[in-house]
C-alpha angles and dihedrals in degrees: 000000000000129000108198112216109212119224129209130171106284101022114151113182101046095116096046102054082048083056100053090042085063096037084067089049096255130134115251127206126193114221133186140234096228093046114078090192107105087202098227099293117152096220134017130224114199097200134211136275146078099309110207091343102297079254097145099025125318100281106001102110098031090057079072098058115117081248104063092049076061099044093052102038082058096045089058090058088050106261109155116251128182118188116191125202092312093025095057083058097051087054098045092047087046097051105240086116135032128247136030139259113241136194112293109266107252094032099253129111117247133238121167144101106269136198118225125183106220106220101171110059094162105079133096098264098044114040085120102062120070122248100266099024117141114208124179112227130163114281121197125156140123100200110030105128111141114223138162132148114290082248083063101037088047084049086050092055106031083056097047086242092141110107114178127359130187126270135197093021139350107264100202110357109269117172107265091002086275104175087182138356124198134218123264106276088032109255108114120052131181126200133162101214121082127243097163078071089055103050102109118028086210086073102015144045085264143333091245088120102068094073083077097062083040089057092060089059092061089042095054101044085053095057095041 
């Protein structure tokens, strides 16, 4: 099974999130922005960083990259995305989830280890966590503010798209301390937090993220 990990100009994490694919014995493929060929992966990660600078809004130019035409026609068919930090953005800016990411709170960039509650373990990227399990994974954005309309976030939650929230305190000011939401039948999932960064306590604060590469492979043997 292979998980293709796109690449943009100033993407960061894209080797990371290579790493954590394999880590969970999976095949990665690098893909690339220009490139609208997904290459045959099963399932696609649209990785963190500052894509092409961040210079008109996070997100907004890269969700007209060839690849994503290709990433969303796929998605529709149910392939399983995960898009992480700027990823999320990506998504969000893309239309495959709801919502936008916003400047930080207080104006400053976060770094820190965070604790999220997952409250959604049915999706196709944590079906190996436990409803209510808190799990500490890297946080480091300067605008990731969730925000929708109080109609979306009331759907979210209604739906019980809300897939992992903030605990302990809310890092950057997202409505309802959501950390990461999902598409409707579950298969694409956005959070701006980074488990490919928690996937071996040896390197990072835990290896709680790497449930969530696991999970693909639970995803992906299902649909096979």
């Amino acid at each position: 099974m292979k998980i293709g990990v796109i690449t943009f100009p100033g993407t960061l994490d894209d080797v990371d999130a290579a790493r954590a694919v394999r880590y969970a014995d999976l095949e990665a493929v690098s893909l690339w922005h220009a490139d609208a060929d997904l290459r045959g992966v099963d399932a696609v990660i649209v990785p963190g960083g500052f894509s092409y600078g961040d210079y008109l809004r996070c997100g907004a130019i890269a969700r007209f990259a060839p690849v994503m035409s290709s990433v969303v026609e796929a998605a529709g068919k149910g392939m399983p995305v995960l898009g992480i930090c700027n990823g999320f953005q990506i998504l969000c800016e893309a239309g495959l989830l709801p919502g936008a990411l916003v400047r930080n709170q207080k104006l400053h960039f976060v770094c820190r280890d965070q604790w999220l509650r997952v409250e959604n373990n049915t999706t196709a990227w944590t079906t190996r966590y436990e409803t209510g399990a808190e799990i500490l994974v890297p946080l480091k954005s300067g605008e990731g503010g969730y925000v929708a309309e109080q109609s979306t976030l009331d759907e979210l939650e209604g739906e019980g798209r809300v897939v992992f929230r903030y605990t302990g305190s809310n890092p950057n000011g997202s409505r309802n301390d959501i950390a990461g939401v999902c598409s409707a039948n579950g298969r694409v999932v956005g959070l701006m937090p980074h488990p490919e960064h928690a996937i071996d306590a040896l390197t990072g604060p835990s290896d709680d993220g790497l449930g969530m590469f696991y999970s693909a492979v639970d995803a992906l043997a299902a649909l096979s």
